[in-house]
C-alpha positions in Angstrom: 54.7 64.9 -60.7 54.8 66.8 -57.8 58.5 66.6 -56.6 59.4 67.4 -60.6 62.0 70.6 -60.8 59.4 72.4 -63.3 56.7 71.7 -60.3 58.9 72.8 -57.5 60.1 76.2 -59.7 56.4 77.0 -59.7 54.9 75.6 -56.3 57.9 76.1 -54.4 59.7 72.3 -52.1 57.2 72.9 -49.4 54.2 72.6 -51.5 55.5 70.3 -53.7 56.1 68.2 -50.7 52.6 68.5 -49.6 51.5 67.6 -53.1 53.7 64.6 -53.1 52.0 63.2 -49.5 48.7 62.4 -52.2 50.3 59.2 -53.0 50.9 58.0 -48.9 47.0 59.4 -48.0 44.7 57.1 -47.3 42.0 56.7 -50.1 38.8 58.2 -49.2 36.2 57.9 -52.0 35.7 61.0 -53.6 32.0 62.1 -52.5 29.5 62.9 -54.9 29.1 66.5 -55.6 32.3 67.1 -54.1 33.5 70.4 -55.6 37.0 70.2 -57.4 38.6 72.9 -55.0 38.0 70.6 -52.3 39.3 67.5 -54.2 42.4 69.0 -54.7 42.9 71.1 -51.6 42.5 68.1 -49.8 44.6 65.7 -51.6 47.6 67.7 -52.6 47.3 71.0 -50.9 46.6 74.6 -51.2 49.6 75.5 -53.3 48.8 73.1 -55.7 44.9 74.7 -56.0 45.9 78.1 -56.1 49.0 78.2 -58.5 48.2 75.1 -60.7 44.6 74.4 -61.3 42.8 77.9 -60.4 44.5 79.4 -63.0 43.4 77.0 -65.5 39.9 76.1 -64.4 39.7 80.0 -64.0 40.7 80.6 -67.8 38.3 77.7 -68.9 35.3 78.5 -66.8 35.6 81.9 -65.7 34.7 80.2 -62.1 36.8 78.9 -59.2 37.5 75.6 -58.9 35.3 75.7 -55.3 32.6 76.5 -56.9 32.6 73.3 -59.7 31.3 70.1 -59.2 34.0 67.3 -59.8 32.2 65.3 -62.1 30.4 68.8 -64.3 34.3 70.0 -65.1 36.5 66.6 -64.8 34.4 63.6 -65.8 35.8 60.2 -65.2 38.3 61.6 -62.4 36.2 60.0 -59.7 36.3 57.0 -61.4 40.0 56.8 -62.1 40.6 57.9 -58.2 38.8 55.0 -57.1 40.9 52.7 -59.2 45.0 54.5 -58.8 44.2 55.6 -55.3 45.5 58.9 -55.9 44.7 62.5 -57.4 48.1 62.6 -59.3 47.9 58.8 -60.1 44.6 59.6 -61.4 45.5 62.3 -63.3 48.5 60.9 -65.0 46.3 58.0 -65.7 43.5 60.4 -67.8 46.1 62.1 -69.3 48.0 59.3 -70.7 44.8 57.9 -72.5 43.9 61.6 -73.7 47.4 63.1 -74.6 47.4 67.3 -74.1 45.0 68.7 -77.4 42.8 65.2 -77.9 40.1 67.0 -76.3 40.0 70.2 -78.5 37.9 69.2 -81.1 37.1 71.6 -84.3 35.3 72.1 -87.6 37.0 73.1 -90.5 35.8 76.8 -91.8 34.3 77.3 -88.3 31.5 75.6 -85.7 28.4 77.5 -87.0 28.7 75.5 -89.8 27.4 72.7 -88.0 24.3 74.4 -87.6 23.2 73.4 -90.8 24.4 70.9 -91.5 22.9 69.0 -88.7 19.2 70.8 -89.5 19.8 69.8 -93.5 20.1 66.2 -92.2 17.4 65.8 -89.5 14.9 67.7 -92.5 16.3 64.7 -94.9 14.9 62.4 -92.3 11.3 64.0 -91.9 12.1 66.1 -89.3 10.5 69.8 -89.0 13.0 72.2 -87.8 11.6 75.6 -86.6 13.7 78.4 -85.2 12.8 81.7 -84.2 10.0 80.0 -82.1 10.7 81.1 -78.1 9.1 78.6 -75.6 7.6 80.2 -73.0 6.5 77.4 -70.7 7.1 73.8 -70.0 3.8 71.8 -69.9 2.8 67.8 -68.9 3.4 66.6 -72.6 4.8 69.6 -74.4 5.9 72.7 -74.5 3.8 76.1 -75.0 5.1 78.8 -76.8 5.3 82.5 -76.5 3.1 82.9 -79.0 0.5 80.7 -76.9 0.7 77.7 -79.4 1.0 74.1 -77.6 3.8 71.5 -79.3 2.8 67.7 -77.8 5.6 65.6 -77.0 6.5 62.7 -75.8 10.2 63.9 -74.5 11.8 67.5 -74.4 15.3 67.9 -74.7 16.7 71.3 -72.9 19.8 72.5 -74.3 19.2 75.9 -71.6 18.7 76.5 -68.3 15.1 76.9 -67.5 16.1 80.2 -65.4 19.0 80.9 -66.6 22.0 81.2 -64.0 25.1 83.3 -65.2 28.5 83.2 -64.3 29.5 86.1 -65.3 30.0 88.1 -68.4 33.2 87.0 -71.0 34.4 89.5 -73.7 36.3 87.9 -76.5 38.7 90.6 -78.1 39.8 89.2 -81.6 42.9 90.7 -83.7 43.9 90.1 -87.2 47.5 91.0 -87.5 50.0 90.7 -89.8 53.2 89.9 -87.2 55.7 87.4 -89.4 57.2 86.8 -86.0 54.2 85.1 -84.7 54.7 82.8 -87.7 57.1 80.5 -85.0 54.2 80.4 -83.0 56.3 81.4 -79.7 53.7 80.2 -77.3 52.5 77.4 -79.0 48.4 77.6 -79.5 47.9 79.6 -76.8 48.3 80.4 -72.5 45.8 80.9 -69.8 47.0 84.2 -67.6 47.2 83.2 -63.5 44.9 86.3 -61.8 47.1 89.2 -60.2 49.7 88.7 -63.5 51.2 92.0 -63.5 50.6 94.3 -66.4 48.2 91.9 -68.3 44.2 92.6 -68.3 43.6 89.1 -70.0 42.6 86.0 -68.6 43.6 83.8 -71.7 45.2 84.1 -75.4 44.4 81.8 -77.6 46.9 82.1 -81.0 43.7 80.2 -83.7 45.9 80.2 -86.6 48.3 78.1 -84.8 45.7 75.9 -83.4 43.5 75.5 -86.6 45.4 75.1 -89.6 42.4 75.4 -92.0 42.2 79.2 -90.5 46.1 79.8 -91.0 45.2 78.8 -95.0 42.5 81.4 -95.4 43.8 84.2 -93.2 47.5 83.9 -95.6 51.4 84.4 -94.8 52.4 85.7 -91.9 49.0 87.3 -91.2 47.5 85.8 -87.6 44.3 85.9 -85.9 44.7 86.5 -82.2 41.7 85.7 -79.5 41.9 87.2 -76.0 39.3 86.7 -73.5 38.4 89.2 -70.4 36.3 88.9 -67.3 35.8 93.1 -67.2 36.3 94.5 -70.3 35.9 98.4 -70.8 33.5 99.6 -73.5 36.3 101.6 -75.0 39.5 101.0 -75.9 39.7 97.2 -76.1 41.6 96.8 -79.0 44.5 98.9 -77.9 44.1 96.8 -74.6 44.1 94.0 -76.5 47.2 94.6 -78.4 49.4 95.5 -75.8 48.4 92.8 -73.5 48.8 90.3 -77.0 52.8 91.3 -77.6 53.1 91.1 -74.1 52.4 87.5 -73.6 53.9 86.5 -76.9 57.2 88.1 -76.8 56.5 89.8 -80.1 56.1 93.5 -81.3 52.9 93.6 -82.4 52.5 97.5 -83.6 49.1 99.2 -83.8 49.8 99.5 -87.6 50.2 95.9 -87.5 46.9 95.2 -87.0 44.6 94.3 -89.9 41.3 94.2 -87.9 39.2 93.8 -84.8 35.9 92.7 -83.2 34.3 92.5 -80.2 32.3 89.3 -78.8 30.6 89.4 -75.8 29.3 85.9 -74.2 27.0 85.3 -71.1 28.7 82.7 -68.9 26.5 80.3 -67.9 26.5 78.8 -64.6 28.2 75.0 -64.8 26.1 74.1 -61.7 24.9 70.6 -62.4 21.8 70.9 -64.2 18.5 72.9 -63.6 17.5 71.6 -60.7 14.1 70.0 -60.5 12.9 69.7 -64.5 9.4 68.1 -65.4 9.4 64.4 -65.9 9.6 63.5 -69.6 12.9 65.8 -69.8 16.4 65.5 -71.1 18.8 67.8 -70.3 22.0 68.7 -72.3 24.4 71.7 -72.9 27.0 73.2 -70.8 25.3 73.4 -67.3 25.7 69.8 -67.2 28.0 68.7 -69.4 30.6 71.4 -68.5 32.5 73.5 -71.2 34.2 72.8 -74.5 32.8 70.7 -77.8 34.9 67.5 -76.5 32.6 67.6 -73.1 29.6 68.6 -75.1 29.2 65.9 -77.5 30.1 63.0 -74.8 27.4 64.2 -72.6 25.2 64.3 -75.8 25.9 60.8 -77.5 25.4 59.7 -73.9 21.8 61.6 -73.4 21.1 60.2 -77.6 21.6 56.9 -75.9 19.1 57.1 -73.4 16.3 58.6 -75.5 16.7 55.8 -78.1 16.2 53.3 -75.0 13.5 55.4 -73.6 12.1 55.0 -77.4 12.4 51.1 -77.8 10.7 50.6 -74.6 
C-alpha cells in the first residue's frame, strides 16, 4: 500500500507517490519473459525496486531482480495483473490467498529425509533406483552413462541443467547457541539484510528454531540454531563473523562462549534462467532453473510436470 506511513518511512512521499500512480497507469499486459526489475520499475518506480524488492529477491536468489524472469521467481503474478489491473492490486490479491509463511513448506527432522522415503516408495512399486550412476550424455531414446552403458527410455526427466549455469557461490554459516534471550524470538523467524547495511557481512538470518518447532524440541531450552547466509565468505574466521553479525541483527548478546557449535555449508547457486535452453525431444525438465527457488515453488512445478508425463503416458 504504497501511500502507507510504514511505506513512506522506508521509500520516502516522493516514491511512495510514484508507487501509488500503479493504480491510475494504463494496463499494459505484462510481456512474456519480462524480467521482474522491469515489471516493477515500470509500474511503481525505482524506489520501490531498489529499497523493497531487491533486497528480498536478492536474499532469496542471490540475483537481481533484472536479471529474473517474471513468471521463474513470481508465478501467477502475470496472471493476477491481467485480472486487478495493477502490480499492487495484484500483489495484495496473491498475498491474500497465500497469507505471509504458507509458502514455506518443511519436513519434520529435516528435508533429506525425503530422500528415502520417496526411493523406499518408488522400489515398493517396481521401480529400480540407482544412484551413484553419472550420465554423461543425452541420446535419441536414452541416456548414456559415464561408464559407457546406454539406459532406453521413453521420457527423461532433468532435475539439472545440462551445462550447468551458476549464479554465484552461497556460504551458509550455522551456529548453535545457547542465548535464553533469543527464546522471545526478537525478529521473528528471520530478516533478509538490504546490500550496503552498515556493519553486517550477511545477506540473510534465518532464526530455524523459531521457524521449525520440531528443531526447537531436539535442540532443548533456550539453546538456538542460527543460519546466516553470505555471497563472499572468507575461508577463515566465519564463525566469529558470523556471530557478531548474528547479535547484531537480533538485538541480543550473543558471546563467543555462548556458542555451542558451528559449520560451514557452501552451495553452488544455480542460474534461475528459465530452463536449459534447447533440450532433446522426449525431455522433461524440473528443479530450480525453472521452477525458481524454495520447496513451495519446487513441488508446484513438479505435480505440474507429474501431470503431463501421466498424459503423455495415457496417450
Amino acid at each position: 500500500t504504497p501511500l502507507a506511513k510504514d511505506v513512506i518511512a522506508v521509500i520516502g512521499l516522493p516514491g511512495a507517490v510514484r508507487a501509488e500512480l500503479d493504480v491510475l497507469f494504463p494496463f499494459a499486459a505484462v510481456r512474456d519473459g519480462q524480467s521482474l526489475g522491469d515489471l516493477v520499475r515500470r509500474r511503481m518506480g525505482a524506489r520501490v525496486l531498489d529499497t523493497l524488492v531487491a533486497p528480498v529477491v536478492l536474499g532469496i536468489h542471490s540475483r537481481h531482480p533484472d536479471e529474473l524472469k517474471v513468471d521463474a521467481v513470481a508465478p501467477g503474478l502475470r496472471k493476477a495483473i491481467t485480472r486487478t489491473g495493477s502490480l499492487s492490486r495484484a500483489v495484495l490479491a496473491l498475498r491474500a490467498a497465500a497469507p505471509a509463511g504458507s509458502a514455506v513448506a518443511g519436513i519434520d527432522g529435516g528435508i533429506y529425509r525425503i530422500i528415502k522415503a520417496l526411493a523406499a516408495d518408488l522400489q515398493r512399486r517396481g521401480v529400480t533406483v540407482r544412484t551413484g550412476a553419472r550420465v554423461a550424455a543425452l541420446v535419441h531414446g536414452g541416456v548414456t552413462l559415464a561408464d559407457g552403458e546406454t539406459l532406453e527410455a521413453d521420457r527423461v526427466m532433468l532435475a539439472t541443467p545440462l551445462t550447468p549455469q551458476f549464479a554465484g557461490e552461497i556460504v551458509l554459516a550455522t551456529l548453535v547457541v545457547d542465548a535464553p534471550g533469543l527464546d522471545a524470538a526478537p525478529r521473528g523467524t528471520g530478516l533478509l539484510v538490504a546490500p550496503g547495511a552498515t556493519g553486517i557481512r550477511a545477506k540473510a538470518l534465518t532464526h530455524a528454531t523459531a521457524k521449525w518447532p520440531w528443531l526447537a524440541q531436539v535442540a532443548g531450552a533456550h539453546r538456538h540454531v542460527l543460519r546466516l547466509s553470505y555471497n563472499d565468505a572468507p575461508e577463515e574466521g566465519l564463525e566469529e563473523i558470523a556471530r557478531t553479525d548474528a547479535q547484531r541483527l537480533l538485538g541480543v548478546t550473543i558471546a563467543a562462549a555462548d556458542v555451542a557449535g558451528f559449520a560451514r555449508v557452501t552451495w553452488h547457486n544455480r542460474a534461475v534462467a528459465g530452463g536449459w535452453g534447447a533440450a532433446p525431444a522426449g525431455t522433461t525438465q524440473v528443479g530450480e532453473s525453472v521452477a525458481g527457488t524454495g520447496l513451495a515453488a519446487g513441488i508446484g512445478f513438479a505435480r505440474r510436470a507429474a501431470a503431463e508425463l501421466l498424459a503423455h503416458r495415457s496417450d
